[in-house]
C-alpha positions, 0 to 999 in steps of 0.5 A, spaced: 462 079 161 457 084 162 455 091 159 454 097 163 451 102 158 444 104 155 442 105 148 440 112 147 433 111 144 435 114 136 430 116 130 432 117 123 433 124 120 427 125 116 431 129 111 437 124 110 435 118 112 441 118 118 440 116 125 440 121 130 438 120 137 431 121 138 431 128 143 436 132 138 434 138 135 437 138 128 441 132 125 448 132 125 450 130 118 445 134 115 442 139 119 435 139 119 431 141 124 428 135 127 424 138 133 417 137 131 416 142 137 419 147 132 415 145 127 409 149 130 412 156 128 407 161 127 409 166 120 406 173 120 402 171 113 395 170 114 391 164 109 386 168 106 390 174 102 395 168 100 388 163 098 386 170 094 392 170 091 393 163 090 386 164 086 386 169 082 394 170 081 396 162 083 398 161 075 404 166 076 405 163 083 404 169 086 401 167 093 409 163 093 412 170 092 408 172 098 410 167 103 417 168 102 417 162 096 421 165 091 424 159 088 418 155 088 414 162 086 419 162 079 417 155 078 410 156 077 411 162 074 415 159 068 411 152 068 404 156 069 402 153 076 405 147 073 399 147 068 394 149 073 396 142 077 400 145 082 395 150 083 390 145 086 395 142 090 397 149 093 390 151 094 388 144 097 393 145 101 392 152 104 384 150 106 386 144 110 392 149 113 398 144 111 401 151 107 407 153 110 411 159 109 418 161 107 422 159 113 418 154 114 412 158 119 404 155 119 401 161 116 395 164 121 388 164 120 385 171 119 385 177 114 
């Protein structure tokens, strides 16, 4: 008995841990995007300005607030940049260029 199909090569969700095949755009249980192509979306946010913020303002979260965060921003707002530690995190991550956006967006050198 032979069989005559191919197997998809499949990946897993990287949100929800299911399989999904490997060239798809959002998983199908969850929805999120999977495309690392569309991970590479510009935001019309700058570093500098949201760094500033983060610096000076980081305690109140107000640089999350900037960048369309808002329920992020009201965390740290509440836990006081989760005693300063989130700020850190937040600021090492906006040097090393890993922050991103509300809507997910890399946020643009520049002034």
């Amino acid at each position: 008995m032979s069989t005559d199909y191919q197997l998809r090569p499949t990946r897993y969700c990287r949100a929800c841990g299911a399989s999904v095949d490997a060239d798809v755009v959002a998983c199908t249980k969850c929805g999120t995007i999977q495309s690392l192509a569309l991970m590479t979306i510009e935001s019309e946010k700058r570093i500098v300005p949201t760094l500033a913020l983060c610096v000076f303002f980081g305690f109140l979260g107000v640089h999350r607030f900037y960048v369309g965060k808002v329920a992020t921003g009201m965390l740290q707002l509440l836990t006081l940049g989760g005693l300063g530690i989130w700020v850190m995190v937040d600021m090492v991550l906006l040097i090393v260029g890993a922050f991103r956006d509300g809507e997910g967006g890399r946020l643009t050198e520049g002034v």
